[in-house]
Kinemage of the C-alpha trace (Angstrom):
@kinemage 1
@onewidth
@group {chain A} dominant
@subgroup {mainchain}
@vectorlist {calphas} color= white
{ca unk a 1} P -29.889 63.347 -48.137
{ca unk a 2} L -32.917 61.818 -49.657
{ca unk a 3} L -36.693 62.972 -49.508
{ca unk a 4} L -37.581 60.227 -47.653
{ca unk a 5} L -34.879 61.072 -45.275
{ca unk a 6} L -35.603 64.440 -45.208
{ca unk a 7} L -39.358 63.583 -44.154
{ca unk a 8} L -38.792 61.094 -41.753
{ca unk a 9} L -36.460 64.421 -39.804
{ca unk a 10} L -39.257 66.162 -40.249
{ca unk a 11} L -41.741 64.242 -38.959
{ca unk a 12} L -39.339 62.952 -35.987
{ca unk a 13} L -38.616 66.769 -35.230
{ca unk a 14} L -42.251 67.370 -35.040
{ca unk a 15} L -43.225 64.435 -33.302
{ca unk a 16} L -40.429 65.057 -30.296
{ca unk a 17} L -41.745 68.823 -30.059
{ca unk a 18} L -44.816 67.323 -29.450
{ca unk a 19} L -44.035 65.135 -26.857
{ca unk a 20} L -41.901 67.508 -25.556
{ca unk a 21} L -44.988 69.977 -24.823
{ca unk a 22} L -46.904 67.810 -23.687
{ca unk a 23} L -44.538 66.430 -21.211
{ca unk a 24} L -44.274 69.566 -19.848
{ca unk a 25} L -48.531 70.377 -19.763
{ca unk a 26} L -48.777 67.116 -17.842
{ca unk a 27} L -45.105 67.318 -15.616
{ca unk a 28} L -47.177 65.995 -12.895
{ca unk a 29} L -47.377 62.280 -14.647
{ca unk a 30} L -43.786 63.074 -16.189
{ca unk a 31} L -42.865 62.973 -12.406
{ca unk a 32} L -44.643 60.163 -11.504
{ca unk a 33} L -43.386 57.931 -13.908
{ca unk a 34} L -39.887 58.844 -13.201
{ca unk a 35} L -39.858 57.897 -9.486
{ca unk a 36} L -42.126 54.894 -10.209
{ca unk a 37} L -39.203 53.523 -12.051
{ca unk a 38} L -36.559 54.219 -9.472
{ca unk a 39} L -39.124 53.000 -7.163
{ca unk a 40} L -38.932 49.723 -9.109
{ca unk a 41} L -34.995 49.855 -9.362
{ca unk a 42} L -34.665 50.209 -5.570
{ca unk a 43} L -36.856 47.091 -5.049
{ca unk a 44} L -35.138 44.960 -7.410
{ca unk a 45} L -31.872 45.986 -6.082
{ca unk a 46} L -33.067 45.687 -2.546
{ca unk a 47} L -34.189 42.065 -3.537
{ca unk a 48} L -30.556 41.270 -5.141
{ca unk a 49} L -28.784 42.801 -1.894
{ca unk a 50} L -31.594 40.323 0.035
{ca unk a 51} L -30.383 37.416 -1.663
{ca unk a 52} L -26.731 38.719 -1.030
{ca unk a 53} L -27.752 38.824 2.665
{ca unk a 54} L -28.891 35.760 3.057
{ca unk a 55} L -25.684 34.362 1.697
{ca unk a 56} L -23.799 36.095 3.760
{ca unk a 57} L -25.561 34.601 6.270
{ca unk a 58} L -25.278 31.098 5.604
{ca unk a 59} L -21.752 31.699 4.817
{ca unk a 60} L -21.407 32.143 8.381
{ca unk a 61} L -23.083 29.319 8.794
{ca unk a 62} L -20.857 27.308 7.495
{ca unk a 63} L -17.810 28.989 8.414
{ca unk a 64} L -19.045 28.324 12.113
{ca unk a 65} L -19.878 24.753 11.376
{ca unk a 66} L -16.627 24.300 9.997
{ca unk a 67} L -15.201 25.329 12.931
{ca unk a 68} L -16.774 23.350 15.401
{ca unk a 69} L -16.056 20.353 12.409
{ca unk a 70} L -12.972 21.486 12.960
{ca unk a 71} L -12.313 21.739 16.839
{ca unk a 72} L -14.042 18.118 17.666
{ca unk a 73} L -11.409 16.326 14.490
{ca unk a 74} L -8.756 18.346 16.147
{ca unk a 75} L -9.087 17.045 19.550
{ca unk a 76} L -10.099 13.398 18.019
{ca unk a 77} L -6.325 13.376 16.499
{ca unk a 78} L -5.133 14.379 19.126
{ca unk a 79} L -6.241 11.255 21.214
{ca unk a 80} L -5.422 9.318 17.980
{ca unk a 81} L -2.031 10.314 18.386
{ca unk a 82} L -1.965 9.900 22.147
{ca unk a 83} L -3.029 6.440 21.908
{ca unk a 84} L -1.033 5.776 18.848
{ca unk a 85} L -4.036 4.631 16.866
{ca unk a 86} L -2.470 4.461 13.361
{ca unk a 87} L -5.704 3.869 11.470
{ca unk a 88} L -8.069 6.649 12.429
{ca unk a 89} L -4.803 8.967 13.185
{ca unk a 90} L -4.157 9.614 9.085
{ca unk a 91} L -7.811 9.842 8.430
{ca unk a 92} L -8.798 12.542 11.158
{ca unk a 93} L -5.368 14.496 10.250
{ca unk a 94} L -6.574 14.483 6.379
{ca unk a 95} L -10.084 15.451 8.042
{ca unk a 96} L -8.691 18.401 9.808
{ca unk a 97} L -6.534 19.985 6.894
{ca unk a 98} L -9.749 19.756 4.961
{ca unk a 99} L -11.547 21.374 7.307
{ca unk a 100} L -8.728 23.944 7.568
{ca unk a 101} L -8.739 24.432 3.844
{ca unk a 102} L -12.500 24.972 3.883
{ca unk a 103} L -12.748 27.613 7.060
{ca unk a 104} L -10.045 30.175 4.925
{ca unk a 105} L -12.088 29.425 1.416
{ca unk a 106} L -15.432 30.141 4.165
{ca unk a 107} L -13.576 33.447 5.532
{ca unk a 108} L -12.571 34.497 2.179
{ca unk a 109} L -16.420 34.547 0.804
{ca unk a 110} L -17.650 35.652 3.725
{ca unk a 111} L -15.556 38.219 3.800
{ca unk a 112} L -16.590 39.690 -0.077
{ca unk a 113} L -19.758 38.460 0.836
{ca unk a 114} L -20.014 41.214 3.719
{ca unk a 115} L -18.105 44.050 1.414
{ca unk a 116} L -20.805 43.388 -1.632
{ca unk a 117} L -23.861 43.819 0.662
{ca unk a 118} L -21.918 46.835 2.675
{ca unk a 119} L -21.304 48.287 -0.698
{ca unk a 120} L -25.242 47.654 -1.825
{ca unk a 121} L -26.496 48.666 0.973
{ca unk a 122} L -24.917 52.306 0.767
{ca unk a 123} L -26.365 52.431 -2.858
{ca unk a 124} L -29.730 51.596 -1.508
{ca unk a 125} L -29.629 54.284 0.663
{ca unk a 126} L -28.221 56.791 -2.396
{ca unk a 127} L -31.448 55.695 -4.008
{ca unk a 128} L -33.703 55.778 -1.327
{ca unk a 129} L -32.383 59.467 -0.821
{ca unk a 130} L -32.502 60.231 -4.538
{ca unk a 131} L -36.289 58.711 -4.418
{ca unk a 132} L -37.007 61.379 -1.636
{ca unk a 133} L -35.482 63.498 -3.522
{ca unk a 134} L -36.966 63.258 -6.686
{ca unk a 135} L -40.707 63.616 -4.939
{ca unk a 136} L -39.471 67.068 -3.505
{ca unk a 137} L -38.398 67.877 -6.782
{ca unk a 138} L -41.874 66.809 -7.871
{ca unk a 139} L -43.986 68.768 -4.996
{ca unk a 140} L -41.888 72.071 -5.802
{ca unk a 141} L -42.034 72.121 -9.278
{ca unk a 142} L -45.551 71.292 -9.302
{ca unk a 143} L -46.422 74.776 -6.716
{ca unk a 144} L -44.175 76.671 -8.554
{ca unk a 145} L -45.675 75.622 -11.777
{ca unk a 146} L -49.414 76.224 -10.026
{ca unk a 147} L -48.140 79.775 -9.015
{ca unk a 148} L -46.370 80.392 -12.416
{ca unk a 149} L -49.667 79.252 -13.994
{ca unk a 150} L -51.866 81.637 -11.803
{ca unk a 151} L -49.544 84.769 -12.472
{ca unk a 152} L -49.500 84.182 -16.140
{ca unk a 153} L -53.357 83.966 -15.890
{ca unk a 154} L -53.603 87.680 -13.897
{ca unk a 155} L -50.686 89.066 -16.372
{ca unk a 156} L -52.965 88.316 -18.957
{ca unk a 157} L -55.897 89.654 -17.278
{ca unk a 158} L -54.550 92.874 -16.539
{ca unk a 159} L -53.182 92.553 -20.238
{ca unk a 160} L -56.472 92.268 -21.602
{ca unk a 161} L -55.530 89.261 -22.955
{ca unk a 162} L -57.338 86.694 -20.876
{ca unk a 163} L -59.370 83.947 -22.659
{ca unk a 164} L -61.705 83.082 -19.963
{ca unk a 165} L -65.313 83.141 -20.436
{ca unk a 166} L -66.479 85.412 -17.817
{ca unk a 167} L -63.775 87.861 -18.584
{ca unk a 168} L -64.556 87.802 -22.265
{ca unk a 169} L -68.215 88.460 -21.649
{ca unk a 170} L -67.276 91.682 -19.430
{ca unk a 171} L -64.965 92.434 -22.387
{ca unk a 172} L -67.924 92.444 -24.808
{ca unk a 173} L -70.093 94.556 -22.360
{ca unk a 174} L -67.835 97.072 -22.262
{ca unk a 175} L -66.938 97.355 -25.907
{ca unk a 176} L -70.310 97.000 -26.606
{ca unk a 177} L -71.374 100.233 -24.492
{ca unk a 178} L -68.307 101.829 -25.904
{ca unk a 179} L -69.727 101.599 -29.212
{ca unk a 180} L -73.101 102.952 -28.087
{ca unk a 181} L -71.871 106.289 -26.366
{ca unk a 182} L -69.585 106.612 -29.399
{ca unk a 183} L -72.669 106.480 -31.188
{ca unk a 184} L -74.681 108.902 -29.151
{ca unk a 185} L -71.759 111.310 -29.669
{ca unk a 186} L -71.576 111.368 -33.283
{ca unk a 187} L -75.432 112.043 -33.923
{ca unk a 188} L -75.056 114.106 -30.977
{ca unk a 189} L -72.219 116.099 -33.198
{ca unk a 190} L -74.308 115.400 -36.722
{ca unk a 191} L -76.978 117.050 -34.692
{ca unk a 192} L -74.687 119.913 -33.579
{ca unk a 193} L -73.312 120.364 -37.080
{ca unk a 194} L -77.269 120.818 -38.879
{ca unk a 195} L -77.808 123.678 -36.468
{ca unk a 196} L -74.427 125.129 -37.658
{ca unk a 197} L -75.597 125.225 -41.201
{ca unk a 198} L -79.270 126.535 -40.471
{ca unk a 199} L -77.775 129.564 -38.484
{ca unk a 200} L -75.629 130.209 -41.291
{ca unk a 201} L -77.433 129.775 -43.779
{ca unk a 202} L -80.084 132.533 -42.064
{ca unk a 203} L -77.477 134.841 -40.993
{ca unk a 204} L -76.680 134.892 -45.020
{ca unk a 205} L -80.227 135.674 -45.979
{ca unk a 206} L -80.660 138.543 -43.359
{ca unk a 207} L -76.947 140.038 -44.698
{ca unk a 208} L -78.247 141.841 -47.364
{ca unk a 209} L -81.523 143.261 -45.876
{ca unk a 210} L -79.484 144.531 -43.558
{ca unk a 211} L -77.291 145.980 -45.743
{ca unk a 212} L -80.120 147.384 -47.441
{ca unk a 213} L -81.120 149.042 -44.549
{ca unk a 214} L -78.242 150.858 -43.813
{ca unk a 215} L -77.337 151.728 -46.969
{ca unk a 216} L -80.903 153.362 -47.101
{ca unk a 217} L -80.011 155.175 -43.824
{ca unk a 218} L -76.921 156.208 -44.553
{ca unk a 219} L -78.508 157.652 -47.954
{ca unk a 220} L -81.420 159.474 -45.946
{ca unk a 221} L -78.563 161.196 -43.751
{ca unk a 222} L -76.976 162.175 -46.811
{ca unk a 223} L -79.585 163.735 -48.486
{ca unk a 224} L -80.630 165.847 -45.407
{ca unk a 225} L -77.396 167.573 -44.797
{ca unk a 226} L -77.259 170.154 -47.600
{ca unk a 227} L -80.948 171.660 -47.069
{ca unk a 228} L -79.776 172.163 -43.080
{ca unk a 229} L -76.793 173.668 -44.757
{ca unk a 230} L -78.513 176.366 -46.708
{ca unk a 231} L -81.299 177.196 -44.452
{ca unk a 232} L -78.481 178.321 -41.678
{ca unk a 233} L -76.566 180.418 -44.497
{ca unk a 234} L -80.022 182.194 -45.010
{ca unk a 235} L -80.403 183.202 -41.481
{ca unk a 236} L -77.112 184.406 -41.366
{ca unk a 237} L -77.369 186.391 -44.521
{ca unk a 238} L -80.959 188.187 -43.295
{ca unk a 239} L -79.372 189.176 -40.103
{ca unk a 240} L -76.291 190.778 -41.340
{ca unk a 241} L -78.133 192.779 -43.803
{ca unk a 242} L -80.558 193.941 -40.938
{ca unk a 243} L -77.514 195.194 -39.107
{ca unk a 244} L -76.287 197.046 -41.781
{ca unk a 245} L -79.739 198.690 -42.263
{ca unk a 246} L -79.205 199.650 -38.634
{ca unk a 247} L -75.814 201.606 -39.051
C-alpha cells in the first residue's frame, strides 16, 4: 500500500469517527433527518399509487363503456339478423367481437391494475407504520439519552469530577480552606515543637546544679556520721568505767 493510500485511510478513519460522534451529540437531528426522508418516500410512493388509482379507475371506465358499447351492437345485430339486413349485419358482428376483444384486454388491466394498487397500498401502510415508528424510536431515545445525560452529570458530581462552574468554584472553596487549616496546624505544631526545645534545653542547664546540690548533700551527710559515731562510743566508755569504780 502506498503513502498516499495509507493517508487517505487515515484521514477517512478520522473523518468517519468524527462524524460518527457527532451524530451521536446531535441524535436529535440524526432522527429528524431520517424520518424526513421516509416522510418524502411515503409521499412519492403515495403519489405513484395515486396515479395507479386513478388508472384503475378509468380502467373501469372503460371496461363499463365497453360494455354498454357492447350490449346496444349486440342487440343492433340482432335486429340485423332478424330483418336479414346483410349490410349493417357483418359490420355490427365485426363491431361486437371487437368490443368483446376489448372488455377481456379491459378486465385483464383492470384486474393487475387493482392487485398493483392493493399491493401499494399495504406498503404505504408498512411505511406509514414504520414512520410512526421511527418517531417513537426518536422520542425514547431522546428521554433516555436526557436521563442518561443527567445521571452521568450526578455520577460525576458525586465523583468529584464535575466540570460545571458552580461546582468547581465550591471545589476551590473548599480546597482552599483545606489549605488554610492545614496551615494553621503546622505553625500550630512548629509552635508546639519551639516550646519542646526551650523546656529541654532548660531542664539541661538546671541538671547539673542539681546534681551539684545533691552531691553536696549527700557529702555533708557523709561527713557528719563518724563524729556522731565517736561521741556515742565516749559516753559508753565513761559510764562503764564509772560502774566499775562502783563495784
Amino acid at each position: 500500500m502506498g503513502l498516499w493510500s495509507r493517508v487517505w485511510n487515515l484521514f477517512r478513519g478520522i473523518l468517519f469517527k468524527n462524524v460518527k460522534e457527532m451524530e451521536v451529540e446531535h441524535a436529535e437531528v440524526v432522527y429528524d433527518s431520517a424520518i424526513e426522508k421516509k416522510m418524502e418516500s411515503f409521499h412519492q410512493l403515495k403519489r405513484a399509487v395515486g396515479a395507479l388509482v386513478a388508472r384503475r379507475e378509468r380502467l373501469a371506465l372503460d371496461l363499463e363503456t365497453a360494455k354498454r358499447n357492447h350490449k346496444q351492437v349486440r342487440s343492433d345485430l340482432e335486429g340485423a339478423i332478424a330483418t336479414n339486413n346483410t349490410q349493417l349485419g357483418p359490420i355490427l358482428l365485426q363491431k361486437k367481437e371487437q368490443l368483446e376483444d376489448e372488455i377481456d384486454r379491459l378486465k385483464a388491466d383492470l384486474e393487475q391494475s387493482v392487485k398493483e394498487v392493493e399491493d401499494y397500498k399495504s406498503l404505504l401502510i408498512e411505511m406509514q407504520g414504520g414512520i410512526h415508528t421511527l418517531k417513537v424510536e426518536k422520542e425514547r431515545a431522546l428521554a433516555r439519552a436526557a436521563s442518561d445525560k443527567e445521571r452521568v452529570r450526578i455520577e460525576n458530581e458525586i465523583a468529584g469530577l464535575s466540570v460545571e462552574p458552580e461546582l468547581a468554584a465550591l471545589d476551590n472553596v473548599r480546597e482552599g480552606l483545606s489549605r488554610l487549616h492545614g496551615e494553621a496546624t503546622v505553625s500550630k505544631e512548629l509552635g508546639e515543637t519551639d516550646l519542646d526545645r526551650q523546656l529541654g534545653r532548660l531542664r539541661r542547664e538546671a541538671s547539673p546544679a542539681a546534681a551539684k546540690a545533691k552531691f553536696a548533700e549527700m557529702v555533708k551527710q557523709t561527713q557528719g556520721t563518724p563524729a556522731q559515731d565517736t561521741g556515742t562510743r565516749a559516753a559508753q566508755q565513761q559510764e562503764k568505767t564509772l560502774g566499775e569504780q562502783n563495784t
